[in-house]
Backbone bond lengths (Angstrom), bond angles and torsions (degrees), N, CA, C in turn:
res aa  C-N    CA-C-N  psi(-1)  N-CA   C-N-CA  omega(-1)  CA-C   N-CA-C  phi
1 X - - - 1.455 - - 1.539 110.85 -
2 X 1.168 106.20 -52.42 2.043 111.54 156.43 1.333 102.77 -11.56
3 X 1.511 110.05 -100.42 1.420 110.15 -169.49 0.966 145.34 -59.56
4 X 1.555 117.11 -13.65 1.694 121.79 141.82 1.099 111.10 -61.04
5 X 1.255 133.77 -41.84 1.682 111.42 175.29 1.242 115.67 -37.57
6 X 1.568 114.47 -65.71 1.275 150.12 -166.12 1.564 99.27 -52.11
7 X 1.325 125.10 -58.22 1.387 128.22 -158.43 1.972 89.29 -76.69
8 X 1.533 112.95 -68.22 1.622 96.91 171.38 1.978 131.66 -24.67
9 X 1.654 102.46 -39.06 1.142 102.02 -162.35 1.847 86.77 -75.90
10 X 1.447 123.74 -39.78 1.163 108.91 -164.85 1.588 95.65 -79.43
11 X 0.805 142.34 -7.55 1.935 131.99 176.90 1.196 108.75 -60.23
12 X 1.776 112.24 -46.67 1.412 120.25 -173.24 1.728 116.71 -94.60
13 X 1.202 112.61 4.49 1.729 127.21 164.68 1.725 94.97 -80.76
14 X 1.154 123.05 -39.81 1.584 140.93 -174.57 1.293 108.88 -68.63
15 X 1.244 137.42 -54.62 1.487 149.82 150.07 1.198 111.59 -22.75
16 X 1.679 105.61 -79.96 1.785 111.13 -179.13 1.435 124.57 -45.36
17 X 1.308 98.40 -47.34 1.681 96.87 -166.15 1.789 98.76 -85.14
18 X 1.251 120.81 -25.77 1.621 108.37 162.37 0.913 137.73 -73.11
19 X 2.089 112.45 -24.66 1.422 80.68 158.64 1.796 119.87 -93.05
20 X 1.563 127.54 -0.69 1.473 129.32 154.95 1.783 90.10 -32.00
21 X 1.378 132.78 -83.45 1.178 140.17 -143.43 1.794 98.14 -71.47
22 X 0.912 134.64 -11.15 1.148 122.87 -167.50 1.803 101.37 -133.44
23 X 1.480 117.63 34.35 1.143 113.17 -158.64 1.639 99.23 -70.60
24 X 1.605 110.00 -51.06 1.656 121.84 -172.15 1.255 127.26 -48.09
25 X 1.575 106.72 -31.39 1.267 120.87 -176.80 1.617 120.99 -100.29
26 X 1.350 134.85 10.05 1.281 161.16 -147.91 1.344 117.79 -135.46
27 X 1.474 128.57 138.00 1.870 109.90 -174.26 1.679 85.95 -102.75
28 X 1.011 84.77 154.03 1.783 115.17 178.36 1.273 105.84 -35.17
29 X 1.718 119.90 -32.87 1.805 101.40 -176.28 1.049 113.35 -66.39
30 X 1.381 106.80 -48.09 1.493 118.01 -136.21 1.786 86.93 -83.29
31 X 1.509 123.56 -33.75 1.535 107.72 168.84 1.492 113.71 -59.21
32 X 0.923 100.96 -32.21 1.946 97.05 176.96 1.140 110.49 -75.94
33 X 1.641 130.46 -19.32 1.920 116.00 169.35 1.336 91.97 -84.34
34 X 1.053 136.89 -20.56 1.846 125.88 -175.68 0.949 99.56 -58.13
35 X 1.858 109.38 -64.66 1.675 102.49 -160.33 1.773 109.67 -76.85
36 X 1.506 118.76 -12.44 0.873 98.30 -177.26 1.620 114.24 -95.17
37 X 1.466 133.11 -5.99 1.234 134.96 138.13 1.581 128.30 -25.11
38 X 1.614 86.41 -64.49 1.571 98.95 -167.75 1.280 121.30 -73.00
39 X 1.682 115.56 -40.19 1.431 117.25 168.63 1.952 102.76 -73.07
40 X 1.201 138.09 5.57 1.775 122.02 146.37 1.573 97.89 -83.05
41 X 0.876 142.55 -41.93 1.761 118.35 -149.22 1.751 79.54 -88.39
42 X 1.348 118.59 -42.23 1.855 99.35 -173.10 1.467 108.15 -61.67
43 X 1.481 110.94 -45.03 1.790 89.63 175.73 1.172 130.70 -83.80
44 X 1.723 134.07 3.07 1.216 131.74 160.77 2.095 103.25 -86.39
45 X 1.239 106.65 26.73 1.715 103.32 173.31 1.431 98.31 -119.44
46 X 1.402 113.84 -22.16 1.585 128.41 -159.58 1.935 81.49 -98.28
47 X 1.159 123.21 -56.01 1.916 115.20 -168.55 1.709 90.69 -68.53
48 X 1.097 135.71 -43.03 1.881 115.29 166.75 1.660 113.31 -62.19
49 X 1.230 111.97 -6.60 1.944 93.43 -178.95 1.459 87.71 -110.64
50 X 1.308 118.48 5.61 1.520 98.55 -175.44 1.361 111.37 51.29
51 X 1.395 134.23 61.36 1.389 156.61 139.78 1.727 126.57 -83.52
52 X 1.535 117.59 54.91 1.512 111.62 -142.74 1.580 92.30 -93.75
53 X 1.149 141.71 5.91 1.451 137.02 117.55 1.610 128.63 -15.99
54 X 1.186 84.67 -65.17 1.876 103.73 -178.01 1.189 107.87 -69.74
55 X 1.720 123.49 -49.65 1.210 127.32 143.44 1.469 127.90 16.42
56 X 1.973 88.55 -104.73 1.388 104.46 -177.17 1.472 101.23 -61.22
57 X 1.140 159.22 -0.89 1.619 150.30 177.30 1.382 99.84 -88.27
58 X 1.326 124.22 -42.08 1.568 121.62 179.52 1.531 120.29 -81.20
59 X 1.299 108.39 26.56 1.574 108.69 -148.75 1.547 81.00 -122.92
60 X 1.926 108.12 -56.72 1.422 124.34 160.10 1.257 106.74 -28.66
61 X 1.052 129.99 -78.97 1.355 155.62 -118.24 1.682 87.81 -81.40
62 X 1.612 114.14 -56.00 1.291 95.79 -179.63 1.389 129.79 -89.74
63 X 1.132 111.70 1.36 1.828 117.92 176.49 1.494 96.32 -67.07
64 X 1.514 120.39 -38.89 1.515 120.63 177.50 1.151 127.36 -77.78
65 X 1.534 129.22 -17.70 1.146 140.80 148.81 1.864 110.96 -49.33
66 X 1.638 104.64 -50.10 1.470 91.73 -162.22 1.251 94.26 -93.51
67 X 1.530 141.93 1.13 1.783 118.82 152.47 1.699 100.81 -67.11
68 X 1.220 129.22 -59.72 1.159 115.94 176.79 1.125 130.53 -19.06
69 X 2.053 117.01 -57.38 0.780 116.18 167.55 1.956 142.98 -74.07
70 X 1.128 78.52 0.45 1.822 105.74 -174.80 1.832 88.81 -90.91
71 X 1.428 116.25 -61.95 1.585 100.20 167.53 1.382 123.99 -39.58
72 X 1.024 108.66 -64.68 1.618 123.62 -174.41 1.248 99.11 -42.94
73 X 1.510 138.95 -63.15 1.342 130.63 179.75 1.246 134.01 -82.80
74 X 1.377 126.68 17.45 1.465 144.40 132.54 1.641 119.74 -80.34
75 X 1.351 121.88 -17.75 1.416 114.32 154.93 1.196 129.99 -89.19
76 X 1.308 107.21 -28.22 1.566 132.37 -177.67 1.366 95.74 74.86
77 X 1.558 100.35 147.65 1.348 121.81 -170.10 0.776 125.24 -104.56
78 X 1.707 118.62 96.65 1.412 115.88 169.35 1.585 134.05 -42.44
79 X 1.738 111.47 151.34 1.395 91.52 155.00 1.040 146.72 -85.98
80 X 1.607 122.72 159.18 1.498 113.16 -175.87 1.550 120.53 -82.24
């Protein structure tokens, strides 16, 4: 069970910073299911290490993902 934690928390460290790196080339939804994917699997790896720091940042992290994504789908999302 360890290393599924572990491997989830790194899937969703993988998410965030790809779509950061891939922001220009990406339409607005689909960066907002990245980050909002990746910041749940990082903070359900962070609520098993008991990291509630990291926590509350991933908690942030996705309420802003899903206005993003609530924008994004009232403009509709172009492609990139």
């Amino acid at each position: 069970m360890e290393l599924f934690i572990e491997i989830i928390g790194w899937i969703g460290m993988v998410m965030i910073v790809a779509a950061f790196v891939w922001k220009r080339k990406l339409p607005p939804m689909t960066l907002a299911v990245m980050n909002f994917v990746g910041a749940t699997l990082l903070g359900v790896s962070l609520i098993f290490k008991e990291a509630w720091a990291g926590v509350a940042l991933e908690a942030v992290w996705m309420v802003v993902a899903a206005n993003d994504f609530r924008i994004a789908c009232r403009r509709g999302s172009p492609k990139a």
